[in-house]
MDAnalysis code that builds the backbone (N, CA, C; Angstrom):
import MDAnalysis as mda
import numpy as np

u = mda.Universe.empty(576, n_residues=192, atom_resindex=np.repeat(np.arange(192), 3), trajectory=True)
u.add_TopologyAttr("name", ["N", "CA", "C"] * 192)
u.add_TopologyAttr("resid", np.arange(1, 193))
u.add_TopologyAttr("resname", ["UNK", "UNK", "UNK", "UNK", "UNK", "UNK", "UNK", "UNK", "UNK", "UNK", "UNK", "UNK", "UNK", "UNK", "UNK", "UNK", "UNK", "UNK", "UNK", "UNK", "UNK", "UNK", "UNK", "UNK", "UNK", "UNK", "UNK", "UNK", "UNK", "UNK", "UNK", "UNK", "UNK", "UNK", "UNK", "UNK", "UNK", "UNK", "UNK", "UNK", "UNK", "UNK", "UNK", "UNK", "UNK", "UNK", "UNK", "UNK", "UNK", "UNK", "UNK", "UNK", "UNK", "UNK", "UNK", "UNK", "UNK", "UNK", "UNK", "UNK", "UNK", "UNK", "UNK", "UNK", "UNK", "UNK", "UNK", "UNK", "UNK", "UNK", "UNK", "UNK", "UNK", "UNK", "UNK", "UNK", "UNK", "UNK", "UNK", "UNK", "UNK", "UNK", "UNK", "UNK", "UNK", "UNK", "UNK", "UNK", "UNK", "UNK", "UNK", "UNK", "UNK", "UNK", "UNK", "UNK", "UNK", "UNK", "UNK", "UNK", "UNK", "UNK", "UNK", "UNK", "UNK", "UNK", "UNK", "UNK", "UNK", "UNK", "UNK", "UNK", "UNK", "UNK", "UNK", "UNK", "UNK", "UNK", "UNK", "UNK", "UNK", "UNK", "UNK", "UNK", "UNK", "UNK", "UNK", "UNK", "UNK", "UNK", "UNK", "UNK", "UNK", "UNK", "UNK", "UNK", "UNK", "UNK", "UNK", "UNK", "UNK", "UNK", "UNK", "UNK", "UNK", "UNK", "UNK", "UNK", "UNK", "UNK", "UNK", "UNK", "UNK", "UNK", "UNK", "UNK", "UNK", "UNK", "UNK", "UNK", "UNK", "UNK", "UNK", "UNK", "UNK", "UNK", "UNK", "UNK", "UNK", "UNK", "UNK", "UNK", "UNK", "UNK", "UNK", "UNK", "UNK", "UNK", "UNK", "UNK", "UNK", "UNK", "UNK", "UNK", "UNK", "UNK", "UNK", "UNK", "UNK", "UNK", "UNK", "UNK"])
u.atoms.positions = np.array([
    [-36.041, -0.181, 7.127],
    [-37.278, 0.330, 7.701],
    [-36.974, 1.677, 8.331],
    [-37.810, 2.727, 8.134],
    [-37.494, 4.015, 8.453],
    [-38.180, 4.286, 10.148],
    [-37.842, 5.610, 10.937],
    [-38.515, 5.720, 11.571],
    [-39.072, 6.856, 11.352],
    [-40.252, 7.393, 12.516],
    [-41.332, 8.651, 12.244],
    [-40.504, 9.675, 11.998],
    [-39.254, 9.929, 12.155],
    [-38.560, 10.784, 11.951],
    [-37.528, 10.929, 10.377],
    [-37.863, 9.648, 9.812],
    [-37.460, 9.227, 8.394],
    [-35.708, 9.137, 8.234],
    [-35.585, 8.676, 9.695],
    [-34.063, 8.174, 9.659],
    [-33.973, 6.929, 9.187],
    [-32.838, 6.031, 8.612],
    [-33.055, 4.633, 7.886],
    [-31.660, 4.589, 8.733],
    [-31.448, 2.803, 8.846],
    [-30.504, 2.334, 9.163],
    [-29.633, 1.388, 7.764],
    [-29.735, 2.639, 7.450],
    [-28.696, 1.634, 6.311],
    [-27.051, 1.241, 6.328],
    [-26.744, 0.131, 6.529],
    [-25.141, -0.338, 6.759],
    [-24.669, -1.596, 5.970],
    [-23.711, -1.160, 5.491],
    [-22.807, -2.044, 4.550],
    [-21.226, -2.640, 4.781],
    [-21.340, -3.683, 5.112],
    [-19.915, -4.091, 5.776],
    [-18.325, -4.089, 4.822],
    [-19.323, -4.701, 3.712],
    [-18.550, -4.782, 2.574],
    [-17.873, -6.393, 2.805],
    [-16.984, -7.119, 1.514],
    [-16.697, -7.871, 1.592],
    [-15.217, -7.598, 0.874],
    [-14.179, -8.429, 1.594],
    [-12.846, -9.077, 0.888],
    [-12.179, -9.742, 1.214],
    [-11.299, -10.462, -0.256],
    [-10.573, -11.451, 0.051],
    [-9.135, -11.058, -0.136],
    [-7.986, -11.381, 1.447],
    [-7.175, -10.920, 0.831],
    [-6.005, -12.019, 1.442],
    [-5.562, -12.363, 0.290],
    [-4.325, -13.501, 0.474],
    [-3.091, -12.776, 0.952],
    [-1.975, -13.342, 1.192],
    [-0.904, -12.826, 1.169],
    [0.294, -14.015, 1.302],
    [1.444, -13.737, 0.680],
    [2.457, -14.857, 0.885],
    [3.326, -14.025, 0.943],
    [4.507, -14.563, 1.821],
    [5.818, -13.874, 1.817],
    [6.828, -14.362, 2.226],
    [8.053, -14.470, 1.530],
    [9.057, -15.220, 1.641],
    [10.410, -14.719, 1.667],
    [11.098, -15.306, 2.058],
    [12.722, -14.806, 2.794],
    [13.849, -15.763, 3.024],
    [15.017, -15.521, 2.095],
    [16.031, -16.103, 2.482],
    [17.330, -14.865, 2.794],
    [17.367, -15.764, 4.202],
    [18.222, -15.004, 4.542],
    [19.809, -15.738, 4.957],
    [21.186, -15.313, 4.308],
    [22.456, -16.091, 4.547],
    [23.234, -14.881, 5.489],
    [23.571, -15.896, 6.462],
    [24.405, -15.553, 7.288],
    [26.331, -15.656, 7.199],
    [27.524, -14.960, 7.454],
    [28.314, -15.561, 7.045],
    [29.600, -15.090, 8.416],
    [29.873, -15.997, 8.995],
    [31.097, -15.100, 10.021],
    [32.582, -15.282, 9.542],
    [32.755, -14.370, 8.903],
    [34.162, -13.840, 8.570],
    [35.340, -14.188, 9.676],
    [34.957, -13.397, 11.015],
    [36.003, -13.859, 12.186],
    [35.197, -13.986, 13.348],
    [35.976, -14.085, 14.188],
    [34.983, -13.620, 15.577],
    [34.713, -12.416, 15.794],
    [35.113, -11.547, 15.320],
    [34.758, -10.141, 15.234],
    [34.049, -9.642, 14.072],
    [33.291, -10.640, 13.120],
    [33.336, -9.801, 12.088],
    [31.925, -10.547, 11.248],
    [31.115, -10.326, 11.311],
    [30.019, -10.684, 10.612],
    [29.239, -10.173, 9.135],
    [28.703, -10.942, 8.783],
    [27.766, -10.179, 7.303],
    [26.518, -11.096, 7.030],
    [26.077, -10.726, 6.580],
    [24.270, -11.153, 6.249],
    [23.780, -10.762, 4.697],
    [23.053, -11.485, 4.099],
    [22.167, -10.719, 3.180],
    [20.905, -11.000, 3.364],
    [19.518, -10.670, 3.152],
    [18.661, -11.076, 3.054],
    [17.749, -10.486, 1.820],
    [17.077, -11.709, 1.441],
    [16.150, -11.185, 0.441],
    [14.688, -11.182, 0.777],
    [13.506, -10.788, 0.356],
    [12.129, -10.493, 0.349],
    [11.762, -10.780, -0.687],
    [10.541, -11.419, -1.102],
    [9.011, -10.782, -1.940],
    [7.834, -11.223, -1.142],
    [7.056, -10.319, -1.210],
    [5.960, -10.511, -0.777],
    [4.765, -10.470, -1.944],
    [3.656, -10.838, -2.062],
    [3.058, -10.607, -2.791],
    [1.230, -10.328, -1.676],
    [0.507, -9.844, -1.979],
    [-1.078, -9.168, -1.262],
    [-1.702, -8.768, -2.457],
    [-2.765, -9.731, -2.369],
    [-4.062, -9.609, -3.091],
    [-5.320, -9.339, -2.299],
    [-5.830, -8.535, -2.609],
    [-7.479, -8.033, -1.861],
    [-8.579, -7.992, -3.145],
    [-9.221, -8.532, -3.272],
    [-10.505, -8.372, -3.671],
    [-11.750, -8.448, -3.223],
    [-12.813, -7.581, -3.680],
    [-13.388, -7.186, -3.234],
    [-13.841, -5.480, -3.038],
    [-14.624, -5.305, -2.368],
    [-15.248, -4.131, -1.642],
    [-14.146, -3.515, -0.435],
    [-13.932, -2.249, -0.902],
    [-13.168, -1.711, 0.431],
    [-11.727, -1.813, 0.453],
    [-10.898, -2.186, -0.335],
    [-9.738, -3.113, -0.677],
    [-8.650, -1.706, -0.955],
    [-7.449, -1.880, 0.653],
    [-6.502, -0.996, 0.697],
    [-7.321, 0.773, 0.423],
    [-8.407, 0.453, 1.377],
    [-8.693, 2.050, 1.860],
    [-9.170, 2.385, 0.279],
    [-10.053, 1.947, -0.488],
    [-10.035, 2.625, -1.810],
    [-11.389, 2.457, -2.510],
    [-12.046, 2.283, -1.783],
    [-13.651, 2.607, -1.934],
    [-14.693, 3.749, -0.958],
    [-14.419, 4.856, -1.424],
    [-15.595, 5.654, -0.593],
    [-16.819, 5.439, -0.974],
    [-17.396, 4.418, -1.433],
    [-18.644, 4.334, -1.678],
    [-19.432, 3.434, -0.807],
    [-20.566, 3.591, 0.050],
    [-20.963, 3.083, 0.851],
    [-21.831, 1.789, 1.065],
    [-21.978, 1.265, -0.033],
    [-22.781, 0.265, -0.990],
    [-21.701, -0.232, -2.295],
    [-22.016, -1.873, -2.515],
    [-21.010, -2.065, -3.155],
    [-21.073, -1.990, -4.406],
    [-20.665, -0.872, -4.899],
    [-20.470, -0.268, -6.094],
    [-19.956, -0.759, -7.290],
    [-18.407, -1.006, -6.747],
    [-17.385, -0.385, -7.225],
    [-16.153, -1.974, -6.757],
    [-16.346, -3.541, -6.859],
    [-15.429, -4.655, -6.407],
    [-14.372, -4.264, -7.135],
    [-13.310, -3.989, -6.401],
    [-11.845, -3.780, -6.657],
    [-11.031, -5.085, -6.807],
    [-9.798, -5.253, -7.594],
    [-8.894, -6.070, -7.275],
    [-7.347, -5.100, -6.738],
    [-6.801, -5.613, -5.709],
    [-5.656, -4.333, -5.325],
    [-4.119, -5.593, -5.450],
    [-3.235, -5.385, -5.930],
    [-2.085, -5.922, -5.761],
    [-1.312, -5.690, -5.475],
    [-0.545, -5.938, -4.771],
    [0.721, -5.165, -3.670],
    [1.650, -6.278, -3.836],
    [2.698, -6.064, -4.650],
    [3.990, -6.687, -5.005],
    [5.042, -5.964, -4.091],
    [6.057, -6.643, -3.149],
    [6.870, -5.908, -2.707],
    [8.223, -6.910, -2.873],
    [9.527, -6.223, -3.246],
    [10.818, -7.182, -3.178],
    [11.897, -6.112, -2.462],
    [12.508, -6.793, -2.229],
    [13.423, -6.251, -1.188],
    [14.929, -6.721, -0.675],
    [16.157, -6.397, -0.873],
    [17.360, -6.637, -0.438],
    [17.984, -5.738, 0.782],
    [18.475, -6.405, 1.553],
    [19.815, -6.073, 2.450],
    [21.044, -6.358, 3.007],
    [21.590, -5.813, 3.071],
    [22.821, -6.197, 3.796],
    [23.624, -5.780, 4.984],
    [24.316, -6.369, 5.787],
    [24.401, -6.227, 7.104],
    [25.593, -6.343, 7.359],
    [26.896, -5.820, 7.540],
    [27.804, -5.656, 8.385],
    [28.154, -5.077, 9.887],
    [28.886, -5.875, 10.486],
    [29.004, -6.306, 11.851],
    [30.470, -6.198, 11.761],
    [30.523, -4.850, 12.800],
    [32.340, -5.125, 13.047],
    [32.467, -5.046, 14.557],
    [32.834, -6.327, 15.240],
    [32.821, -5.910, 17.114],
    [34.703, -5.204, 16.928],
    [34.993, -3.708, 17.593],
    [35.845, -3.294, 17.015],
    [37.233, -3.997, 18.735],
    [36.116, -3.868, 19.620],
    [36.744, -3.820, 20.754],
    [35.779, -4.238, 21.463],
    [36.482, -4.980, 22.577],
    [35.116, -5.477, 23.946],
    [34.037, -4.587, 24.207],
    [34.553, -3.197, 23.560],
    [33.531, -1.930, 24.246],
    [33.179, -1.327, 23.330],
    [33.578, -1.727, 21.740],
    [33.150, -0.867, 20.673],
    [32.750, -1.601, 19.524],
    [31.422, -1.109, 19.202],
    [30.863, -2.518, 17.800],
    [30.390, -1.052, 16.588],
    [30.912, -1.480, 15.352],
    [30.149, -0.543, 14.593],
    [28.932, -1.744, 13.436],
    [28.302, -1.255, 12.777],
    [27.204, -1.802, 12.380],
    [26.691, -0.813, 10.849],
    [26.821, -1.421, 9.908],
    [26.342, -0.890, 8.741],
    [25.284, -1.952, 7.789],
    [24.304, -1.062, 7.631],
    [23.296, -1.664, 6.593],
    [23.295, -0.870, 5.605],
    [22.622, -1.689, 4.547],
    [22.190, -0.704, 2.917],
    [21.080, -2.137, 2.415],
    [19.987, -1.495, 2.306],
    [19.122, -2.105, 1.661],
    [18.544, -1.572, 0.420],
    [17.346, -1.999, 0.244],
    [17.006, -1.310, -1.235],
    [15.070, -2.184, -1.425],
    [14.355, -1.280, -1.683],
    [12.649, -2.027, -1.541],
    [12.223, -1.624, -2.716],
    [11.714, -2.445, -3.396],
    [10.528, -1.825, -4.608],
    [9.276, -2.491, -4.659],
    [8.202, -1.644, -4.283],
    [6.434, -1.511, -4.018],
    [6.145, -1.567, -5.245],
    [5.167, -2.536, -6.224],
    [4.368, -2.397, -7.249],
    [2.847, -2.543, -6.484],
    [2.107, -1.592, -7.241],
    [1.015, -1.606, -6.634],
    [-0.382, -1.072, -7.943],
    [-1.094, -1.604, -8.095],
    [-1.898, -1.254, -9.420],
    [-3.016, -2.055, -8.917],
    [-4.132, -1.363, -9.045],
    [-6.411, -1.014, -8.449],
    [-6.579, -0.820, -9.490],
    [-7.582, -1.928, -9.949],
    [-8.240, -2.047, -11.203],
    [-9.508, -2.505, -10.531],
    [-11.150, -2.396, -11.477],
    [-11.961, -3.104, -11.340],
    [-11.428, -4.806, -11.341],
    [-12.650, -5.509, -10.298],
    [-12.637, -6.550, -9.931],
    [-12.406, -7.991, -10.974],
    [-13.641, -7.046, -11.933],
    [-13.551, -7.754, -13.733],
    [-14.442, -6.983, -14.695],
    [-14.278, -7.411, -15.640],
    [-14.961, -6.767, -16.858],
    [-16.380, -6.349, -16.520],
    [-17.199, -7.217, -16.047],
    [-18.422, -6.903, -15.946],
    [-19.046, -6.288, -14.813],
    [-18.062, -6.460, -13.544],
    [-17.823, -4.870, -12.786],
    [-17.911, -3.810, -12.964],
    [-16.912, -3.637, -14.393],
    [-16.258, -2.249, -14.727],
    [-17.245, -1.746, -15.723],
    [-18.293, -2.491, -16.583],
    [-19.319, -2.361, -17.464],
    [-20.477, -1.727, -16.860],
    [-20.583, -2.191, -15.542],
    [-21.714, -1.705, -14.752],
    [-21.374, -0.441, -14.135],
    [-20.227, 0.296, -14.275],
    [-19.912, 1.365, -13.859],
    [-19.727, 2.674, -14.934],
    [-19.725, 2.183, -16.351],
    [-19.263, 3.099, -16.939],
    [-20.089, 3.935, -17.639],
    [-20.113, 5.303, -18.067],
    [-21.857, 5.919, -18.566],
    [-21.812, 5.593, -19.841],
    [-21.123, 4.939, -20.496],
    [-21.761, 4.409, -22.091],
    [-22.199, 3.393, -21.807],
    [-22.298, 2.255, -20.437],
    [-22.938, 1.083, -20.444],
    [-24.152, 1.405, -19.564],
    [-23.945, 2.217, -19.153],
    [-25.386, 2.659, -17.948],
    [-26.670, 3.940, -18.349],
    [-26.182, 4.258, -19.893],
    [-27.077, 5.177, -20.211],
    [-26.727, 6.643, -19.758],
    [-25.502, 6.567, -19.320],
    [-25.183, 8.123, -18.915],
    [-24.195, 8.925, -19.784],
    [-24.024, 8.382, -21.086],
    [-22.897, 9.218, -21.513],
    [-23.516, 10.698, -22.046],
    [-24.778, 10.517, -22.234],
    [-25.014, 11.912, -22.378],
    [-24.393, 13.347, -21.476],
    [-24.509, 12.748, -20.553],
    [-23.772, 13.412, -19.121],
    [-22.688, 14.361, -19.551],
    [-22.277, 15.691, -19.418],
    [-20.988, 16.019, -19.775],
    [-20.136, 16.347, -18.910],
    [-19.177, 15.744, -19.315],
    [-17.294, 16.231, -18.229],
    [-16.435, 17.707, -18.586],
    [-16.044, 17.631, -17.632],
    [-14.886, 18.958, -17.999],
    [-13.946, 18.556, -18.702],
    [-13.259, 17.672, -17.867],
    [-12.192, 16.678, -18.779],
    [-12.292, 14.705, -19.176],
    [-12.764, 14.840, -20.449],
    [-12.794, 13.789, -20.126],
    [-11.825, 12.564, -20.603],
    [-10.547, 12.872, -21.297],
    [-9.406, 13.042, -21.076],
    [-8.848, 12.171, -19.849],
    [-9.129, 12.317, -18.702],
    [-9.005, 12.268, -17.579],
    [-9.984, 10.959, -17.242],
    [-10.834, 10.427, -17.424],
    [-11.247, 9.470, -17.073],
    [-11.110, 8.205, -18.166],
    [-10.619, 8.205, -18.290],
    [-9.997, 6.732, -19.669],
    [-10.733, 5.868, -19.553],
    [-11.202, 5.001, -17.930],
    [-12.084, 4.044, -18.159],
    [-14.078, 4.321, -18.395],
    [-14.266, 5.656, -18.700],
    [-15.515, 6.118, -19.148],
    [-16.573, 5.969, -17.471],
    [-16.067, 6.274, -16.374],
    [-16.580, 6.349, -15.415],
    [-17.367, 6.764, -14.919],
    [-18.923, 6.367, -14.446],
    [-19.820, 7.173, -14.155],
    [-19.444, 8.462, -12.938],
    [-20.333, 9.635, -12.889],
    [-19.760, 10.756, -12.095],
    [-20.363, 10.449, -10.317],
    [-19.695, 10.749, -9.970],
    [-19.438, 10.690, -8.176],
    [-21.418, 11.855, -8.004],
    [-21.912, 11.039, -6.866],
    [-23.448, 11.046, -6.602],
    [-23.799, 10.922, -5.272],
    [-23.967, 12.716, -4.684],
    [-24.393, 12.469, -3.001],
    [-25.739, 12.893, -3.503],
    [-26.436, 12.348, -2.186],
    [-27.995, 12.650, -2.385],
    [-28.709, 13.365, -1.089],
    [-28.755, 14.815, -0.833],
    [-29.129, 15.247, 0.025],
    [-30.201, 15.407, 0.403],
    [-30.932, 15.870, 2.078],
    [-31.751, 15.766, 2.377],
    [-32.080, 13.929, 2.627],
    [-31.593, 12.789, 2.932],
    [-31.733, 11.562, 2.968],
    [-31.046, 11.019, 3.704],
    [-30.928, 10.689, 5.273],
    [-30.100, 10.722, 5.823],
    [-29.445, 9.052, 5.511],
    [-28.177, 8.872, 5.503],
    [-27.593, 7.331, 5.582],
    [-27.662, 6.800, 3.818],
    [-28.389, 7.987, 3.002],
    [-28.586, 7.491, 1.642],
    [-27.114, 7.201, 1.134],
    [-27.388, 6.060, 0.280],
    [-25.862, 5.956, -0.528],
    [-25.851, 7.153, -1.253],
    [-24.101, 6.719, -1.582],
    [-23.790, 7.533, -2.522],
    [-23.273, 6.857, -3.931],
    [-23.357, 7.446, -5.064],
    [-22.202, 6.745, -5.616],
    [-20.974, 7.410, -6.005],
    [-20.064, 6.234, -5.622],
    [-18.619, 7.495, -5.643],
    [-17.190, 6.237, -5.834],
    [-16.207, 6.607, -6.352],
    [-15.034, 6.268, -6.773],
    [-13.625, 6.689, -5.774],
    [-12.863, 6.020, -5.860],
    [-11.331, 6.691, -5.459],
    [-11.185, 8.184, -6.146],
    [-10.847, 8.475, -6.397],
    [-10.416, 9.862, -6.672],
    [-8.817, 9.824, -7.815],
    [-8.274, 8.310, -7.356],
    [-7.214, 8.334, -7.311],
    [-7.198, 6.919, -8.417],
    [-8.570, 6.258, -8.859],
    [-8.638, 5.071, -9.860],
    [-8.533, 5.624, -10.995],
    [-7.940, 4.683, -12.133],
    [-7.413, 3.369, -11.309],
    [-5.975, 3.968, -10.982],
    [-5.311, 2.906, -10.408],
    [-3.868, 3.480, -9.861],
    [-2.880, 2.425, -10.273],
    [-1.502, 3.244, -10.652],
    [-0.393, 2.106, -10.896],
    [0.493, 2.743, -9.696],
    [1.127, 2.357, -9.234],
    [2.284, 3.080, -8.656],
    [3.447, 2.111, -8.313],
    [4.445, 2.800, -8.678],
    [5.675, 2.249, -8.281],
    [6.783, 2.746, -7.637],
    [6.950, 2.660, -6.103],
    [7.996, 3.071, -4.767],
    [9.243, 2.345, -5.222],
    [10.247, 3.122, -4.949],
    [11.437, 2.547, -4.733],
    [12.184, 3.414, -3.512],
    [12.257, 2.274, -2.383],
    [13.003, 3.033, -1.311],
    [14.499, 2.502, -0.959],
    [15.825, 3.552, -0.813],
    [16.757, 3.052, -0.368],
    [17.142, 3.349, 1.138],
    [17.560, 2.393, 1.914],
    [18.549, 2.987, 2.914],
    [19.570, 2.480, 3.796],
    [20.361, 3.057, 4.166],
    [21.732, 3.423, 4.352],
    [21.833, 3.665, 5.871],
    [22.339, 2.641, 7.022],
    [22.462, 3.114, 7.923],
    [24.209, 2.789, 8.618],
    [24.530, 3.746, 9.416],
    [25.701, 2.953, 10.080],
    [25.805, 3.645, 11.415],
    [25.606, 2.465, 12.353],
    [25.543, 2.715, 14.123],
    [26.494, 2.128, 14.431],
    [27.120, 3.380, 15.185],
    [28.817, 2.829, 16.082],
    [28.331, 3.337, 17.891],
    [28.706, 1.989, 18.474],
    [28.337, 2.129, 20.005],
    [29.776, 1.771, 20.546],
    [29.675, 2.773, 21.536],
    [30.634, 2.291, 22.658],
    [30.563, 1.822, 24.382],
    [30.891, 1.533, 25.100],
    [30.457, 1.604, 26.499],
    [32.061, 2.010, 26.987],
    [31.813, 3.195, 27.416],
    [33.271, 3.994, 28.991],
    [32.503, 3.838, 30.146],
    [32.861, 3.656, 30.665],
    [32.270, 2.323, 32.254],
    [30.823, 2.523, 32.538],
    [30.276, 3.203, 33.048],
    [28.866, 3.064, 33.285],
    [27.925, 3.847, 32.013],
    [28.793, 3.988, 30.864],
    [28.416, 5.267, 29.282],
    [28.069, 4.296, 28.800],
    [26.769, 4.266, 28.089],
    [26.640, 3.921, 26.827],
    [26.812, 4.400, 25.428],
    [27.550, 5.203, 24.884],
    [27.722, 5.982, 23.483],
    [27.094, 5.291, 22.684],
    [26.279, 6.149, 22.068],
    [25.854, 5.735, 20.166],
    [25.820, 6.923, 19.551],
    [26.219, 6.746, 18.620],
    [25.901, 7.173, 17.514],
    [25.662, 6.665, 16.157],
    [24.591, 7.699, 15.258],
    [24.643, 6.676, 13.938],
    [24.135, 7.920, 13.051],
    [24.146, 7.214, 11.622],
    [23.722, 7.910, 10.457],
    [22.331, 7.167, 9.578],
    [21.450, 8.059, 9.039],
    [20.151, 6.954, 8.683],
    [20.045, 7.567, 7.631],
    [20.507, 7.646, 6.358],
    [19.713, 7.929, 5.235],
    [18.767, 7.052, 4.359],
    [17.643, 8.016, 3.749],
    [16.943, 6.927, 3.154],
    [16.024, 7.769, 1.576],
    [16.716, 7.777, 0.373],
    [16.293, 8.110, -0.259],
    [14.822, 7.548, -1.263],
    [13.923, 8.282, -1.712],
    [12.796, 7.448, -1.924],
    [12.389, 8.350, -3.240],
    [11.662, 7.327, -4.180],
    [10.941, 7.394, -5.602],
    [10.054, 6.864, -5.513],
    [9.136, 7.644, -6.367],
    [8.034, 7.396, -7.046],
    [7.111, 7.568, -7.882],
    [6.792, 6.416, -9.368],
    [6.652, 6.421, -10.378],
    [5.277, 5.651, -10.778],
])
């Protein structure tokens, strides 16, 4: 309902569902009394469906039901050396790999979006090359205040695949009332 001024209250919460499981074994092993090691493993898995799903709907009305999957696995390892009552050094190296791939929700989602199913292929692109799933074009409507729009990620659909490593080693000491640390943190990162 508008007012005399032809402002509308239009608001859309959006909807999703998003599971998640994640699991971990982690082995512990003491070498001496001075001397420890660990490994641990990860996967996680995150599903969102729905509207709005991992920041990836600018459209203000539900357009556009996403499915988002977020696969993550992950190793580390942990050495522990107490060197002296007053000196412990400490080295890790792990290693993470992110799968992540935004697709429409389902087929008949993605049908209702595309301009050969909606009567828009007449429409012409610059590149169209560039849109593989035949995507209708992004739609502000000015002069209308709160009017939808219709509009896409920018960035659909998306595969991506992170691989992060890193590498740390912290050596502490205590000289009577000193705490010393020092350490090294590298962490090299990909993505494909």
């Amino acid at each position: 309902i508008g007012t005399p001024t032809r402002q509308y209250n239009y608001l859309y919460g959006g909807f999703i569902d998003n599971p998640r499981r994640v699991e971990v074994l982690r082995v512990d092993y003491l070498a001496t009394p001075t001397t420890s090691f660990y490994v641990r493993g990860i996967t996680s898995r995150e599903v969102s469906e729905g509207m709005n799903t991992a920041g990836s709907n600018p459209s203000n009305w539900p357009q556009l039901p996403l499915r988002y999957d977020l696969l993550g696995r992950g190793l580390v390892a942990n050495f522990t050396k107490v060197i002296s009552a007053r000196t412990v050094n400490e080295f890790t190296a792990g290693v993470n790999r992110g799968l992540q791939d935004r697709w429409p929700l389902n087929d008949t989602v993605l049908a209702a979006n595309q301009r050969s199913k909606t009567g828009l292929q007449s429409l012409g692109q610059f590149h169209p090359e560039i849109n593989s799933l035949d995507i209708v074009p992004q739609v502000t409507f000015g002069g209308v205040p709160n009017a939808l729009n219709l509009a896409t990620d920018a960035k659909f659909p998306f595969v991506g695949r992170n691989n992060i490593w890193n590498f740390t080693n912290n050596f502490s000491h205590v000289r009577g009332p000193h705490a010393l640390k020092a350490g090294i943190y590298f962490e090299p990162t990909s993505r494909n």
